[in-house]
gemmi code that builds the backbone of each chain (N, CA, C; Angstrom):
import gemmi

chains = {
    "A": [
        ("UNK", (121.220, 110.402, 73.306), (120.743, 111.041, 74.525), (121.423, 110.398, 75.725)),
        ("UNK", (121.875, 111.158, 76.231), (122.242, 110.214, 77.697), (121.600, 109.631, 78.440)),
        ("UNK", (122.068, 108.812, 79.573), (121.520, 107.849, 80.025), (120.910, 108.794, 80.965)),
        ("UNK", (120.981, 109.347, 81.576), (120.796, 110.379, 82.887), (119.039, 111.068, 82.278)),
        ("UNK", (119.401, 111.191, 81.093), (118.171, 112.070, 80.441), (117.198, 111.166, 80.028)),
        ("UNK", (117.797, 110.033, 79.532), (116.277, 109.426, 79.180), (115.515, 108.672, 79.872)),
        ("UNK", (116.576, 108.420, 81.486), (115.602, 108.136, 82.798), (115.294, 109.245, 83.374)),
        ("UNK", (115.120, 110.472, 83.356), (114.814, 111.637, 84.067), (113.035, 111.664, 82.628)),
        ("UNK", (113.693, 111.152, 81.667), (111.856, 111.852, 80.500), (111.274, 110.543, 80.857)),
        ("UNK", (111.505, 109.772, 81.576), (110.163, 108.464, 81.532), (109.205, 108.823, 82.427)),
        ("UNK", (110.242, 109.485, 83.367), (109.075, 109.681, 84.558), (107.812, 111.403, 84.065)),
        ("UNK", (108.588, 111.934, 83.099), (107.715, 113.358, 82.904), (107.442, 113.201, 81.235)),
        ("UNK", (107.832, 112.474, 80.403), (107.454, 112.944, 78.880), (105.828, 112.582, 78.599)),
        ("UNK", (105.261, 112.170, 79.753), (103.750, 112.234, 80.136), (103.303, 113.236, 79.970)),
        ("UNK", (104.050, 114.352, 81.315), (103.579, 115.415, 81.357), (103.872, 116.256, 80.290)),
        ("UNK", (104.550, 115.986, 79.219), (105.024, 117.133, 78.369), (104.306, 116.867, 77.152)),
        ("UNK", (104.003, 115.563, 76.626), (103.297, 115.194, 75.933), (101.643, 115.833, 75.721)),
        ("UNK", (101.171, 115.862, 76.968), (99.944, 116.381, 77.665), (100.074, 117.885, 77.524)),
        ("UNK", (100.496, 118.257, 78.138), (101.041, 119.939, 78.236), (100.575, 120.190, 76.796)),
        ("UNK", (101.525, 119.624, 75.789), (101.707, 120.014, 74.424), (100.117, 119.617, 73.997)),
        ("UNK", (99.613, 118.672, 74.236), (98.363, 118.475, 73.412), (97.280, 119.129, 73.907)),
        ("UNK", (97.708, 120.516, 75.187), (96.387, 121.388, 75.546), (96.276, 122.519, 74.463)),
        ("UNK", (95.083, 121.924, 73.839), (94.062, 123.235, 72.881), (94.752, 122.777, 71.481)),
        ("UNK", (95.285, 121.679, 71.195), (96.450, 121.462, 70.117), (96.473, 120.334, 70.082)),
        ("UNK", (95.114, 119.361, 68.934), (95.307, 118.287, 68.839), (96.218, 118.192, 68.032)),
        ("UNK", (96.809, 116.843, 68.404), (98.054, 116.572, 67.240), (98.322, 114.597, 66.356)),
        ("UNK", (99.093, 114.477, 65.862), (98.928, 113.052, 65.520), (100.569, 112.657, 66.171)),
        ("UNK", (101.062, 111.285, 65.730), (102.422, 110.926, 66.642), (103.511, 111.803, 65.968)),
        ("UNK", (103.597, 111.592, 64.551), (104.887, 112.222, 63.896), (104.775, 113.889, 64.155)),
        ("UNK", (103.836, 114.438, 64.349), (104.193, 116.077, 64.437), (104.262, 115.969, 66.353)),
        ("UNK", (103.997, 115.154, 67.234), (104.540, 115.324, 68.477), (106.024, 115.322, 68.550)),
        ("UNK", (106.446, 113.681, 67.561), (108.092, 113.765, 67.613), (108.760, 114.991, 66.981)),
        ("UNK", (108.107, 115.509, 66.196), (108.793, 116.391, 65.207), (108.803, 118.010, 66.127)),
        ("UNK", (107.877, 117.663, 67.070), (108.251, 118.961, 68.226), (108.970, 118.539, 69.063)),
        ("UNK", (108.885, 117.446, 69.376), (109.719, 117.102, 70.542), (110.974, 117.470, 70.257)),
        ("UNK", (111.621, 117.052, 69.536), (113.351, 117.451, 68.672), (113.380, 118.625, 68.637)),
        ("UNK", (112.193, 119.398, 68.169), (112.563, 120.719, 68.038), (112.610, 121.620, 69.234)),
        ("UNK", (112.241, 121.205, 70.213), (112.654, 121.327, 71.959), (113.999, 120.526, 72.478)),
        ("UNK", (114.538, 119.944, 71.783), (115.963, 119.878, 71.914), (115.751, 118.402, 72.363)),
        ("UNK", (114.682, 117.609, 72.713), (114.750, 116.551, 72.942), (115.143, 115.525, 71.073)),
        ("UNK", (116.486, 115.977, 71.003), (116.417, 115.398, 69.594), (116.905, 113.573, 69.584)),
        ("UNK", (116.916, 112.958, 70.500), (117.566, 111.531, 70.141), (116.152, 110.879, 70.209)),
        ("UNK", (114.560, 111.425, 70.749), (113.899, 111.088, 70.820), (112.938, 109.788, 70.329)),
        ("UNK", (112.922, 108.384, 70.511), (112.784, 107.311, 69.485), (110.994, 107.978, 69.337)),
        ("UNK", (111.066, 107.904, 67.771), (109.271, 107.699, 67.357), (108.809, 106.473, 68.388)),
        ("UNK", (109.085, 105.450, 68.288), (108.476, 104.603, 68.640), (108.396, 104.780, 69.984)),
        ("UNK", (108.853, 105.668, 71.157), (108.713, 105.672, 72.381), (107.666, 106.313, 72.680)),
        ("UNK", (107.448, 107.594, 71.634), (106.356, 108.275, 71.275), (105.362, 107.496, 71.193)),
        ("UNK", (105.616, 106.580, 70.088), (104.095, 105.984, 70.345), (103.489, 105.198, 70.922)),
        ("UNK", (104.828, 104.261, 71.627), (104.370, 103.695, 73.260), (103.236, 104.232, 73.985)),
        ("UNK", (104.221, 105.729, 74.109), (103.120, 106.789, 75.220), (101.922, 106.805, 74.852)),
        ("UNK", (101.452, 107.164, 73.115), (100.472, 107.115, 72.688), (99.446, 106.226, 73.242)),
        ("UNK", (99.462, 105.266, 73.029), (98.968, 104.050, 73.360), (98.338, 103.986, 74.859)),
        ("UNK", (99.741, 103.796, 75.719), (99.491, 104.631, 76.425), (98.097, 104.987, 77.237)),
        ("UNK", (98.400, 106.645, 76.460), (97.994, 107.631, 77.539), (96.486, 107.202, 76.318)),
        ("UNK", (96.038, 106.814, 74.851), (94.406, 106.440, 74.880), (94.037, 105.195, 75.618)),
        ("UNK", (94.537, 104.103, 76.374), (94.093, 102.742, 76.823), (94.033, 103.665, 78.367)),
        ("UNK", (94.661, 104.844, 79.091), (94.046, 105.212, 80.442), (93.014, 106.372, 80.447)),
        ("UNK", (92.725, 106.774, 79.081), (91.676, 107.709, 78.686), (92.059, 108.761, 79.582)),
        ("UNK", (93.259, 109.270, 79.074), (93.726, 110.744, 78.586), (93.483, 111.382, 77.838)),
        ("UNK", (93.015, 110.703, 76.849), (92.901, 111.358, 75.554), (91.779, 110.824, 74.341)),
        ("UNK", (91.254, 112.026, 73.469), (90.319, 111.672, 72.538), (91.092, 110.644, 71.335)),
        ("UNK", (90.548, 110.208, 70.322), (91.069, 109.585, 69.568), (90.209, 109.980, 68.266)),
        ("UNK", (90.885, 110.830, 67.055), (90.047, 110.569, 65.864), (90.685, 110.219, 64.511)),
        ("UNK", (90.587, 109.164, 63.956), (91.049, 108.670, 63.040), (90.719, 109.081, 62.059)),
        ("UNK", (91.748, 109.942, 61.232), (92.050, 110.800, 60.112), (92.513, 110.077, 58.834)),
        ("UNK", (92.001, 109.426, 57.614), (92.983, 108.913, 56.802), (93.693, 109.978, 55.920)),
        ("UNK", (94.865, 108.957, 55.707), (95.867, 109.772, 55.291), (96.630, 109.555, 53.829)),
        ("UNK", (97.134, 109.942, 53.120), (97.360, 110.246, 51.634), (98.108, 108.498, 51.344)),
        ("UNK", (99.419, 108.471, 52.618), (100.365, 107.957, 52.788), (100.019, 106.841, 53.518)),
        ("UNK", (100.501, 105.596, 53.545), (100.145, 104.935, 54.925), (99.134, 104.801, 55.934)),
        ("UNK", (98.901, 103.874, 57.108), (97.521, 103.931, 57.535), (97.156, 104.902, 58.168)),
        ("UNK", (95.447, 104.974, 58.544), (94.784, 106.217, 58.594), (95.749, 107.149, 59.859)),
        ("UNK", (96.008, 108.675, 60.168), (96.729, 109.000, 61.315), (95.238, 109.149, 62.657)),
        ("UNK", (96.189, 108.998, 63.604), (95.434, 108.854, 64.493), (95.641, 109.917, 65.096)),
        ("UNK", (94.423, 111.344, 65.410), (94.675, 112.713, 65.915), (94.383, 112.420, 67.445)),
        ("UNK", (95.539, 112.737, 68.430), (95.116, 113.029, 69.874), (94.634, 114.067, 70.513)),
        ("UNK", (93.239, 114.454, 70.667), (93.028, 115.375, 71.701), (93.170, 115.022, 72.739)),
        ("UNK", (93.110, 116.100, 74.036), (93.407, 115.981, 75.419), (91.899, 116.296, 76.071)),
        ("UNK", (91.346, 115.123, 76.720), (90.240, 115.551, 77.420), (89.791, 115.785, 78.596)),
        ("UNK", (88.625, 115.855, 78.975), (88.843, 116.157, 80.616), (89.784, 115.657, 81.863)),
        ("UNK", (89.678, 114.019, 81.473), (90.389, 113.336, 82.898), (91.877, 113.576, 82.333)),
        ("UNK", (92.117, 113.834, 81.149), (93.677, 114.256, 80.955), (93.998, 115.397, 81.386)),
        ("UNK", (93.263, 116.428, 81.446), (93.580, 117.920, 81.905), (93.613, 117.478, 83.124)),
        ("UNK", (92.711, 116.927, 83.993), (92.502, 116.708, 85.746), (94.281, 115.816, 85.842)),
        ("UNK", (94.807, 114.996, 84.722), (95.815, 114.203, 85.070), (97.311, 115.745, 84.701)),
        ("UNK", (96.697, 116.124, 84.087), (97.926, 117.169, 83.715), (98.027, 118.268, 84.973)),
        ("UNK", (96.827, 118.472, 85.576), (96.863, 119.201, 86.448), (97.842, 118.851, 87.937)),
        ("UNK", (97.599, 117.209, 87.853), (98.571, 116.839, 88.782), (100.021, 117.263, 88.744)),
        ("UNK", (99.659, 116.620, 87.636), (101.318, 116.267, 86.622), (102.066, 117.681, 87.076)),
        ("UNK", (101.352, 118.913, 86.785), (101.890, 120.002, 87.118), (102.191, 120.392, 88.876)),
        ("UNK", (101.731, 119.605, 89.832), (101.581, 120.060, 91.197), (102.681, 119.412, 91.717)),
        ("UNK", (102.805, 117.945, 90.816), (103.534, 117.189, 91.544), (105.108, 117.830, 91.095)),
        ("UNK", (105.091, 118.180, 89.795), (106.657, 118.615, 88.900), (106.959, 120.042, 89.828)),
        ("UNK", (106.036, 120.533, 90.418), (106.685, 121.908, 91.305), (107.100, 121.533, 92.412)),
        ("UNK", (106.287, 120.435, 93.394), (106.720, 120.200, 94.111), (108.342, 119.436, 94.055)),
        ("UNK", (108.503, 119.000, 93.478), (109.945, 118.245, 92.854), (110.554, 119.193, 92.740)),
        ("UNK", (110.815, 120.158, 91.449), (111.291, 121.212, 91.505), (111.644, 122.283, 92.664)),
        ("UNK", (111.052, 122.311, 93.371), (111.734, 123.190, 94.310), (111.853, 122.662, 95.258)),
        ("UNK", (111.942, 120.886, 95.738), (112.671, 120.190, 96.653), (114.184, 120.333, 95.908)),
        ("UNK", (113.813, 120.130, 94.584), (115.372, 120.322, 94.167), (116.021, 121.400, 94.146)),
        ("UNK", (115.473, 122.301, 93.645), (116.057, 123.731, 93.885), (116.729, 123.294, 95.371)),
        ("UNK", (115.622, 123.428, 96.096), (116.004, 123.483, 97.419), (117.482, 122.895, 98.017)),
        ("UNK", (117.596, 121.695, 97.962), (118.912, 120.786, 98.121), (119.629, 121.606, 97.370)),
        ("UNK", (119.535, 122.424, 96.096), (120.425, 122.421, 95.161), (121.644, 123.791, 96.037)),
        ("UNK", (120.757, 124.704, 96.438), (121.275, 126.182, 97.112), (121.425, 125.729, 98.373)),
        ("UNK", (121.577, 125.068, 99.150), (121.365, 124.420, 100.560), (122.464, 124.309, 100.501)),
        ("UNK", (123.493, 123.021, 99.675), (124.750, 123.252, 99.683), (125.564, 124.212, 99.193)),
        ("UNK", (125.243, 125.397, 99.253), (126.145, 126.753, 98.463), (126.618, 127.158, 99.996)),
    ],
    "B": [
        ("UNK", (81.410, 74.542, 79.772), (81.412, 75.261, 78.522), (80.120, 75.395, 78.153)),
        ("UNK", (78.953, 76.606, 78.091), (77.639, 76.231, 77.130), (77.988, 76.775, 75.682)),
        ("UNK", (76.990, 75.951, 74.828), (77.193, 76.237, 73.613), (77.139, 77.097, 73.472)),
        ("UNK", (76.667, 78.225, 73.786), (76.934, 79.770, 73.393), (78.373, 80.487, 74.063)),
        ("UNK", (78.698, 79.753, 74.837), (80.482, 80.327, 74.975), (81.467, 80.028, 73.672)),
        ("UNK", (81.312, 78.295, 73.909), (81.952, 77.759, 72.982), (81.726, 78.336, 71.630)),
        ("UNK", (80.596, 78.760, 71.209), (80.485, 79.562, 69.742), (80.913, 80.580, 69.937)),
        ("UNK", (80.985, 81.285, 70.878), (81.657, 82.473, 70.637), (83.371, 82.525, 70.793)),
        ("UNK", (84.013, 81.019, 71.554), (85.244, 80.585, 71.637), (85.634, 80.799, 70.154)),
        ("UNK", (84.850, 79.719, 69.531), (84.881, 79.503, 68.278), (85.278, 80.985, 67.248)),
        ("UNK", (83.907, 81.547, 67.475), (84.288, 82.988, 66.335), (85.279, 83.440, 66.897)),
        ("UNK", (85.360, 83.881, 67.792), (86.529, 84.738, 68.286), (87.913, 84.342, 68.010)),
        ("UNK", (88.227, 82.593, 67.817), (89.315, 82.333, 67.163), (89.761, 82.891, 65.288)),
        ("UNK", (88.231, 82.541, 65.223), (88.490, 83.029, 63.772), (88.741, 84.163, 63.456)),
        ("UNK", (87.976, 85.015, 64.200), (88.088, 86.429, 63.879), (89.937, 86.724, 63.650)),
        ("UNK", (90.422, 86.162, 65.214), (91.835, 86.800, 65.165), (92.589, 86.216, 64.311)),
        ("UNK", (92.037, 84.745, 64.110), (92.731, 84.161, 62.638), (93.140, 84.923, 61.375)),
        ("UNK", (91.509, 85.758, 61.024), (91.786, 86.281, 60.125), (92.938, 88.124, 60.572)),
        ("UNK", (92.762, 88.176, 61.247), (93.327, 89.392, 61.956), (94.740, 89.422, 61.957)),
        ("UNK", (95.463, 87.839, 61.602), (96.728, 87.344, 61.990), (97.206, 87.332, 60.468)),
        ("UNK", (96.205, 87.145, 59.662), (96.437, 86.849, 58.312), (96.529, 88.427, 57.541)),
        ("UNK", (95.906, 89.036, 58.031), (95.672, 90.300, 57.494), (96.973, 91.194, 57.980)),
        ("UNK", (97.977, 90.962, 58.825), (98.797, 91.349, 59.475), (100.091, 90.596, 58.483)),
        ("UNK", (100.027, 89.746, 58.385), (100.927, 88.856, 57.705), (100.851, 89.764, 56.467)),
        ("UNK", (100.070, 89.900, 55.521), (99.804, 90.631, 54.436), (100.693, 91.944, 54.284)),
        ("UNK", (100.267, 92.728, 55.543), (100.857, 93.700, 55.886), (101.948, 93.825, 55.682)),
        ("UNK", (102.366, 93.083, 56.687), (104.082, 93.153, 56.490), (105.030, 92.979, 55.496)),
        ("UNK", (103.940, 92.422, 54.592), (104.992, 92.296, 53.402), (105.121, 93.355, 52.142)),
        ("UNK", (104.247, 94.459, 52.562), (104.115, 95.519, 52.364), (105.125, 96.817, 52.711)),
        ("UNK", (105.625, 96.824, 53.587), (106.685, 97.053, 54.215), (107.447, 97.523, 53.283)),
        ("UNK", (108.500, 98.204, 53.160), (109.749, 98.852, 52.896), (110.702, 97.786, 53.383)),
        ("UNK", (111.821, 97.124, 52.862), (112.622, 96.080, 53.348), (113.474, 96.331, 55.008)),
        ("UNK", (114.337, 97.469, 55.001), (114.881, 97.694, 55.983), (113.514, 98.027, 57.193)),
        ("UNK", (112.374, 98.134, 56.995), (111.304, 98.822, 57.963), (110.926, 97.630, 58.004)),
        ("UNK", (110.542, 96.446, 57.330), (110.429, 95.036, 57.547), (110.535, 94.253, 58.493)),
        ("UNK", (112.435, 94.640, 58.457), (113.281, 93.713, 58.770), (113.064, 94.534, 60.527)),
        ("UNK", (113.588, 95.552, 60.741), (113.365, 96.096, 62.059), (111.684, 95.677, 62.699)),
        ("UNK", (111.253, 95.739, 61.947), (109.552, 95.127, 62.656), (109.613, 93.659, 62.936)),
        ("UNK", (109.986, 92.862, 62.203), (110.528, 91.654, 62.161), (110.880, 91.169, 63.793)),
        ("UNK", (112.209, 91.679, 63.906), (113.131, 91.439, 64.317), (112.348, 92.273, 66.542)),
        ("UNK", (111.870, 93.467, 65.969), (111.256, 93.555, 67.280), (109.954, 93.095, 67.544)),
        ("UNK", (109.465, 92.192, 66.704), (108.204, 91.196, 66.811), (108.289, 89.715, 67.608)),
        ("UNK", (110.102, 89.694, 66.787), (110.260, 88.532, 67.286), (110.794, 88.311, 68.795)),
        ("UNK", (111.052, 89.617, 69.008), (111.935, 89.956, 70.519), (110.542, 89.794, 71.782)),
        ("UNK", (109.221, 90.784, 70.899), (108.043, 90.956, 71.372), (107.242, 89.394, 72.286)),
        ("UNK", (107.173, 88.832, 71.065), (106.844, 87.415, 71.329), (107.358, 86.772, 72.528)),
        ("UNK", (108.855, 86.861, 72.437), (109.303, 85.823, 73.708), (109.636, 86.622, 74.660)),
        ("UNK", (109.410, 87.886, 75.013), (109.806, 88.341, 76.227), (108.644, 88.896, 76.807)),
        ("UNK", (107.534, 88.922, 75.916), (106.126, 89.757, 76.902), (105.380, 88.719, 77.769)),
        ("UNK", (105.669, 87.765, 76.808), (104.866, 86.155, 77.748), (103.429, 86.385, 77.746)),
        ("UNK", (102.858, 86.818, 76.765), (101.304, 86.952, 76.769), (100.916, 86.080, 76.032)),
        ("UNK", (99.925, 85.369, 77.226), (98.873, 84.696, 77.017), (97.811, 84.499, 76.242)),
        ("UNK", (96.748, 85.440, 75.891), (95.826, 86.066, 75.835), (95.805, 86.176, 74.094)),
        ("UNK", (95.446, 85.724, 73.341), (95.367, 85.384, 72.281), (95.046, 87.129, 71.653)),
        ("UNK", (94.064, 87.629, 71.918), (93.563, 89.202, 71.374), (94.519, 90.407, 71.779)),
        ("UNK", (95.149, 89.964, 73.101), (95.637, 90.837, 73.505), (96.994, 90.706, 72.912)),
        ("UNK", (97.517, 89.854, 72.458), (98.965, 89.564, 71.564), (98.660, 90.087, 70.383)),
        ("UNK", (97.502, 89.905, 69.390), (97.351, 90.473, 68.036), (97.020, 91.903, 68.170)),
        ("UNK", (97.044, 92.419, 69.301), (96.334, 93.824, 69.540), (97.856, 94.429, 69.342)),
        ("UNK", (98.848, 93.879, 70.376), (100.048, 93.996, 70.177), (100.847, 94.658, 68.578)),
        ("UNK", (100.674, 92.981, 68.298), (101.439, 93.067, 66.976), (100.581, 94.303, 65.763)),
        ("UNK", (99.241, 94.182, 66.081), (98.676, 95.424, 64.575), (99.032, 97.037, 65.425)),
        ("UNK", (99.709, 97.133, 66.612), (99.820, 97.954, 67.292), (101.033, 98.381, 66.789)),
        ("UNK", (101.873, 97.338, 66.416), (103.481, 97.324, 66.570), (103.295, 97.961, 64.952)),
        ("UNK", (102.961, 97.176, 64.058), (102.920, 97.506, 62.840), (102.544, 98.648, 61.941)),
        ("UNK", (101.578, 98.877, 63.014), (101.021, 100.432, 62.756), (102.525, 101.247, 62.620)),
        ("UNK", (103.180, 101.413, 63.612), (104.242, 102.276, 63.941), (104.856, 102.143, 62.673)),
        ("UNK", (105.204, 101.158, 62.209), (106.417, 100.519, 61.170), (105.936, 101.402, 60.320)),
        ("UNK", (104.309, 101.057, 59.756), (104.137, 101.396, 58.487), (103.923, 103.000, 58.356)),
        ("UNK", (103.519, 103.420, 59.659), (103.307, 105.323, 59.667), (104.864, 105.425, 59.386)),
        ("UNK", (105.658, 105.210, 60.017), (107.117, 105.492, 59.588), (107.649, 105.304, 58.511)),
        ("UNK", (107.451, 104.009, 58.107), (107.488, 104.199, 56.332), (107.184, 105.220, 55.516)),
        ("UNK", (105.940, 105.500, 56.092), (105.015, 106.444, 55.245), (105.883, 108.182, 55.373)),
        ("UNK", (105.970, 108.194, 56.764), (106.414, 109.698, 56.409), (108.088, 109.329, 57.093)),
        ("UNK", (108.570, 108.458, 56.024), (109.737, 108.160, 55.704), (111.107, 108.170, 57.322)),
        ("UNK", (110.725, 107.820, 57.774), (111.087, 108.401, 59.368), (112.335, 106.700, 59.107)),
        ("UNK", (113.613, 106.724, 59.423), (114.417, 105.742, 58.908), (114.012, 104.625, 60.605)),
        ("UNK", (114.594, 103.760, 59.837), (114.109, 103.052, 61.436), (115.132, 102.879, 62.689)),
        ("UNK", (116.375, 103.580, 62.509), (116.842, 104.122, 63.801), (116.196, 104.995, 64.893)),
        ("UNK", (115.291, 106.140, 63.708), (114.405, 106.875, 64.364), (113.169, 106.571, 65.241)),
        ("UNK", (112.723, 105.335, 64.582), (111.893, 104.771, 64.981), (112.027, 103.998, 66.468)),
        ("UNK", (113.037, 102.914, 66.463), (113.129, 102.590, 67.601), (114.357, 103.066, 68.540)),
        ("UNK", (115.177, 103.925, 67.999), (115.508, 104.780, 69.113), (117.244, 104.135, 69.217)),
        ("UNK", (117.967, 104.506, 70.235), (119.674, 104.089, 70.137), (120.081, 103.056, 71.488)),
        ("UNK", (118.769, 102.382, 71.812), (118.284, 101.795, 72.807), (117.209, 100.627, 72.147)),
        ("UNK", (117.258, 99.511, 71.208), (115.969, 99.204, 70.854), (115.309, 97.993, 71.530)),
        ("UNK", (115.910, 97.600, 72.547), (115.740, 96.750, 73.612), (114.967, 97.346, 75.020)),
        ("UNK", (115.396, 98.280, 74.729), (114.742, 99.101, 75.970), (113.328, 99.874, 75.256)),
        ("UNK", (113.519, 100.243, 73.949), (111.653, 100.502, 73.721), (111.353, 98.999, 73.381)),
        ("UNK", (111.540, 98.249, 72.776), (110.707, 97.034, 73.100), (110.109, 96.706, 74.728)),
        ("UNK", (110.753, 96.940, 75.471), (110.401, 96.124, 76.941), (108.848, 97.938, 76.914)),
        ("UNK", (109.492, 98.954, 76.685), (108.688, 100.061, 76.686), (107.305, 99.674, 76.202)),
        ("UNK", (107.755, 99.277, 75.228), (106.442, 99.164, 74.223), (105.519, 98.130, 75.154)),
        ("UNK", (106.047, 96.613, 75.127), (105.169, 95.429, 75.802), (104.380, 96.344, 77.189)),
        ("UNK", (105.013, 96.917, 78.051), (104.084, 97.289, 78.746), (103.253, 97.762, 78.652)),
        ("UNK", (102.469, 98.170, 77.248), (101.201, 98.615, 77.142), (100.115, 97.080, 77.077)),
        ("UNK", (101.129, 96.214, 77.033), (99.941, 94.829, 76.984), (100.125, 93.816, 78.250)),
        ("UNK", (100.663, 93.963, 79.342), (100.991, 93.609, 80.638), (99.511, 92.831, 80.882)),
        ("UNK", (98.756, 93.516, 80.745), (97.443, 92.997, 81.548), (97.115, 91.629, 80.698)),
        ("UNK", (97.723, 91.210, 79.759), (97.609, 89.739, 78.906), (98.526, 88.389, 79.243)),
        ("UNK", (99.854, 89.194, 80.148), (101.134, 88.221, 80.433), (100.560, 87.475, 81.294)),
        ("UNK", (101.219, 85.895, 81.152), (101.122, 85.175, 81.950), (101.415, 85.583, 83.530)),
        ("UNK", (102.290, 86.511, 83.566), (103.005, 86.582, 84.589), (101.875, 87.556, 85.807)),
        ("UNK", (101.273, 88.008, 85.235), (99.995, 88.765, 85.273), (99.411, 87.956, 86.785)),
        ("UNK", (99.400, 86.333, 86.456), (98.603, 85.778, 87.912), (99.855, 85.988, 89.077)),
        ("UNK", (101.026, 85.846, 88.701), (102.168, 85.972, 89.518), (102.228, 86.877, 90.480)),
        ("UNK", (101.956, 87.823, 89.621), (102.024, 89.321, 90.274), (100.931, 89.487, 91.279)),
        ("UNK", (99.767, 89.106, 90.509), (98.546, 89.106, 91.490), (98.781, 88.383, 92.909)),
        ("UNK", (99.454, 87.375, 92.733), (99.972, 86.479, 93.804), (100.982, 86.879, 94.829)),
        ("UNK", (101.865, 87.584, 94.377), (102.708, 87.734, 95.189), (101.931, 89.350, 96.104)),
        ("UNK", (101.286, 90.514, 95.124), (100.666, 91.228, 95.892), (99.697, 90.845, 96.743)),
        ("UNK", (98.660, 89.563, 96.690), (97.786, 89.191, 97.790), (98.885, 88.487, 98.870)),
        ("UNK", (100.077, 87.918, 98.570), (101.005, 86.891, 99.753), (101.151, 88.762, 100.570)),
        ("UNK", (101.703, 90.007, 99.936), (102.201, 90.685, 100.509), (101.095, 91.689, 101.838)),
        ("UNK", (100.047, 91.879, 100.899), (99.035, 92.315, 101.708), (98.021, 91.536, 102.820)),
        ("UNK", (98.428, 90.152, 102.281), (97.761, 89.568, 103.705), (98.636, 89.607, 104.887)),
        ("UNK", (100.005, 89.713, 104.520), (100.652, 89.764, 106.376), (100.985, 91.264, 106.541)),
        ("UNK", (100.554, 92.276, 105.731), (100.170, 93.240, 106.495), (99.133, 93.531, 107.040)),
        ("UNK", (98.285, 92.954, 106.569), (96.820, 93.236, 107.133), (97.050, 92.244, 108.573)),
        ("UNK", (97.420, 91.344, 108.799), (97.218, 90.715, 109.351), (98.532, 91.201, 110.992)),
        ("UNK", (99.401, 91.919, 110.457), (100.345, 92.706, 111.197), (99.179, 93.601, 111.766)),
        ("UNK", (98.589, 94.214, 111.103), (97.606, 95.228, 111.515), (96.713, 94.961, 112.942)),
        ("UNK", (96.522, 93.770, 112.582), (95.750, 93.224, 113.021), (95.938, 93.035, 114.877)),
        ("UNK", (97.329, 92.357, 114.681), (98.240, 92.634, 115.886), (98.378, 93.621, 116.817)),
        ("UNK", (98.841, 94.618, 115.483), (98.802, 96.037, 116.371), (97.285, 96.634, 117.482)),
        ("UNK", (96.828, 96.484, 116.344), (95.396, 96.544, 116.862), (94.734, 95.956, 117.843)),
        ("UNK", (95.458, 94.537, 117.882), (95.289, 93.957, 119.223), (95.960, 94.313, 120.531)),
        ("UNK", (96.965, 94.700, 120.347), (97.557, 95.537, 121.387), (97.207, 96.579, 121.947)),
        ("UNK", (96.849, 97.273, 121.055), (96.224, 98.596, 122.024), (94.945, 98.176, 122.504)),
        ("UNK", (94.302, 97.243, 121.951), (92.967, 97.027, 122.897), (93.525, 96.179, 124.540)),
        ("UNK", (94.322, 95.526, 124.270), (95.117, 95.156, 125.456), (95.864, 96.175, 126.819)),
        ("UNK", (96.170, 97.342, 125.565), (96.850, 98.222, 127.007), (95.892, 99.298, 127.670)),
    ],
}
model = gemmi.Model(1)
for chain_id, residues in chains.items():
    chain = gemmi.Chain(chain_id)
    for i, (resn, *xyz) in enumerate(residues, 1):
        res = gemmi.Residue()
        res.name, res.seqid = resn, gemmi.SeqId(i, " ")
        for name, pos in zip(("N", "CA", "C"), xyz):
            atom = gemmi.Atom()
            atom.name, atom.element = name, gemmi.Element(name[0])
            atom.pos, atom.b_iso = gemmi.Position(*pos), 0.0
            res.add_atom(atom)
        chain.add_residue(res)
    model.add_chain(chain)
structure = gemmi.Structure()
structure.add_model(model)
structure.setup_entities()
């Protein structure tokens, strides 16, 4: 992944993470395994589960521990209220950005 | 110290004692190459997070391990895991345990040195306009 891109997802793979887990709990490996499949493919698991961590220690998110066939129990993330109120930002603030950039972007045409 | 701190000093060492031991176990459980990468960013973990905080370091490491061993499990190689950068998710990772680093009073320190001479700039200002 380039360098350009994987300081442009630190500041938003919050918000996308979130986004993705509205109405759609999920565990870490099927987040990475979408994430790639959105083209974010150099994506490290383990950055993933940084976020994880994360976004349950600022209570974003539910936590229910699922055991699993394989390895230790998975841990399912729902998205709960103060995460929707944080996603809601997440979304006000990414438009406002967005069309400062737009903006600059057609400004010089 | 009352004796009821100190006993609970006490358990609480043990507890993570055993918590440290049970982790040790772990790891040797491991897949060799998934091992060796846990290993190796454990050992990076240790000397660059600077945490103090005895619970909050083992919270760390069964944190760290978790990852290793889900990846094992659904076979995820460990390039995948820590990424084409693995210095940079390590420093990623420690910041979920910041609030344990020594460096922790530092910070606190240098934000109270910074906010007292603004407040105290304020203060100035404030005196001025009651002056004019």
């Amino acid at each position: 992944m380039g360098k350009q891109m994987t300081e442009m997802l630190k500041g938003t793979l919050e918000g996308i993470v979130l986004a993705f887990l509205t109405g759609n709990p999920a565990y870490g490996y099927e987040i990475t395994t979408w994430l790639r499949s959105q083209g974010f493919t150099e994506i490290a698991e383990g950055t993933v589960y940084a976020l994880l961590v994360r976004i349950e220690k600022n209570g974003l998110v539910d936590v229910e521990k699922r055991p699993s066939e394989k390895g230790p129990p998975r841990k399912v993330y729902s998205l709960n209220a103060d995460g929707e109120k944080y996603l809601e930002e997440f979304w006000t603030t990414w438009g406002f950005l967005a069309e400062r950039l737009e903006n600059l972007r057609t400004e010089g045409k | 110290m009352s004796i009821r701190s100190m006993f609970e000093a006490v358990v609480g060492e043990l507890e993570l004692k055993k918590r440290w031991r049970q982790l040790k176990a772990r790891k040797q459980q491991l897949p060799e190459n998934h091992r060796k990468a846990h290993d190796a960013v454990e050992r990076y973990l240790m000397y660059s997070a600077g945490i103090a905080d005895g619970a909050i370091v083992t919270a760390m490491a069964e944190d760290l391990l978790e990852l290793f061993e889900q990846g094992a499990a659904d076979g995820t190689p460990v390039s995948a895991i820590v990424g084409d950068d693995p210095v940079e998710f390590a420093e990623e990772f420690a910041r979920n345990y910041s609030e344990g680093a020594w460096i922790k009073k530092e910070r606190a320190r240098l934000e109270d040195a910074i906010n007292s001479i603004t407040d105290s700039d304020l203060d100035k200002l404030d005196h001025r306009k009651d002056e004019s």
